[in-house]
N, C-alpha and C positions, 0 to 999 in steps of 0.2 A: 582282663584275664592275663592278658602278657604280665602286669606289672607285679603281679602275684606269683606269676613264672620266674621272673625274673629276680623277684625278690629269693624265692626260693634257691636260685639259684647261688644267689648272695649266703644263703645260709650254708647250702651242703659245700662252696670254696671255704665257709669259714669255719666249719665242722672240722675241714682238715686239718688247718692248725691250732684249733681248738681243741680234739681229743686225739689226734696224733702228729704232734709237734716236730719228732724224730723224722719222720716222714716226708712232713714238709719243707725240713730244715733242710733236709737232702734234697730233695727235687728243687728248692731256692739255691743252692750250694752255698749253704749254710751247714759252718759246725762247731759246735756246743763245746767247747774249751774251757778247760779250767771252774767251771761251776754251772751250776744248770739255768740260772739266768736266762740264759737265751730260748732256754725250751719256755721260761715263765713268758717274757716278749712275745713268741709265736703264739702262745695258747690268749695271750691277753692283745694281741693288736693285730696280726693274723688271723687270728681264729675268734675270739670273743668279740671283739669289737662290728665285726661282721654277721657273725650268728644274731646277736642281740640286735642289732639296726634292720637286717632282714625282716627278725620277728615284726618289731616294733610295726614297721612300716604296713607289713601285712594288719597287726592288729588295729594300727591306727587309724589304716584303710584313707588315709589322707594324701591329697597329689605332692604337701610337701613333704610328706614321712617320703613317697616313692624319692623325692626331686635330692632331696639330702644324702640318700643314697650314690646319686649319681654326682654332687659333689664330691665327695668320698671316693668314689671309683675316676673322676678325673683328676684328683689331685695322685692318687696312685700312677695313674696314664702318665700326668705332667713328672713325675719322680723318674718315671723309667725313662723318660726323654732327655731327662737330665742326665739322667746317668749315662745314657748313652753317648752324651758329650762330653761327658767327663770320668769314667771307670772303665769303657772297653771292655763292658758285662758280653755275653756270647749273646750274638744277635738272632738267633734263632729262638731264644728262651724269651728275652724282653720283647720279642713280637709276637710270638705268641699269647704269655702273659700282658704282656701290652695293649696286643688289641683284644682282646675280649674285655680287658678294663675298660676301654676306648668306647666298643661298641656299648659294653654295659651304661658306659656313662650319657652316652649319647643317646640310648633310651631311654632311659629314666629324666634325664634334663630335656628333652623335646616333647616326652607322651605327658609331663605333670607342671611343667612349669607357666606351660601357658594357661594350665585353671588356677594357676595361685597369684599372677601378675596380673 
């Protein structure tokens, strides 16, 4: 049941940059300059690429659909960690965002990985 929660959860983060890009683009402090590009990125790796891995996983009902997931959501973790060593992003927002990645990923790689290894 969590894995299914938690997938879902994957979906409705990815819904937002999915169908409201402008949105997300602002709460990332993110802005759309010179051509709308960037609303296409949001809607396609933001938001798409998340929506569809959620479904998937839900549909494929498999520990490694959940566990790929949680790749995904640690290599996001590992990005903001990065960044944080190197862009001086506002630390209140990449630990927010940060750790719910974190947590997410640490869910999905500890509750599915040990039924696929």
């Amino acid at each position: 049941m969590i894995n299914i929660f938690a997938a879902l959860l994957t979906v409705a983060f990815g819904l937002f940059g999915f169908v409201a890009p402008r949105y997300t683009a602002s709460a990332l402090d993110l802005v759309p300059t010179g051509s709308t590009m960037g609303l296409s990125e949001m809607r396609a790796s933001v938001g798409g690429l998340f929506v569809v891995a959620g479904l998937a996983a839900i549909w494929l009902g498999a520990p490694l659909g959940y566990a790929m997931i949680g790749f995904a959501f640690t290599g996001a973790a590992l990005g903001r960690v990065l960044s944080l060593a190197f862009d001086q992003p506002p630390l209140r927002k990449v630990v927010i965002f940060g750790g719910v990645e974190a947590v997410l990923a640490a869910w999905f790689l500890s509750a599915n990985l040990s039924s696929v290894v």
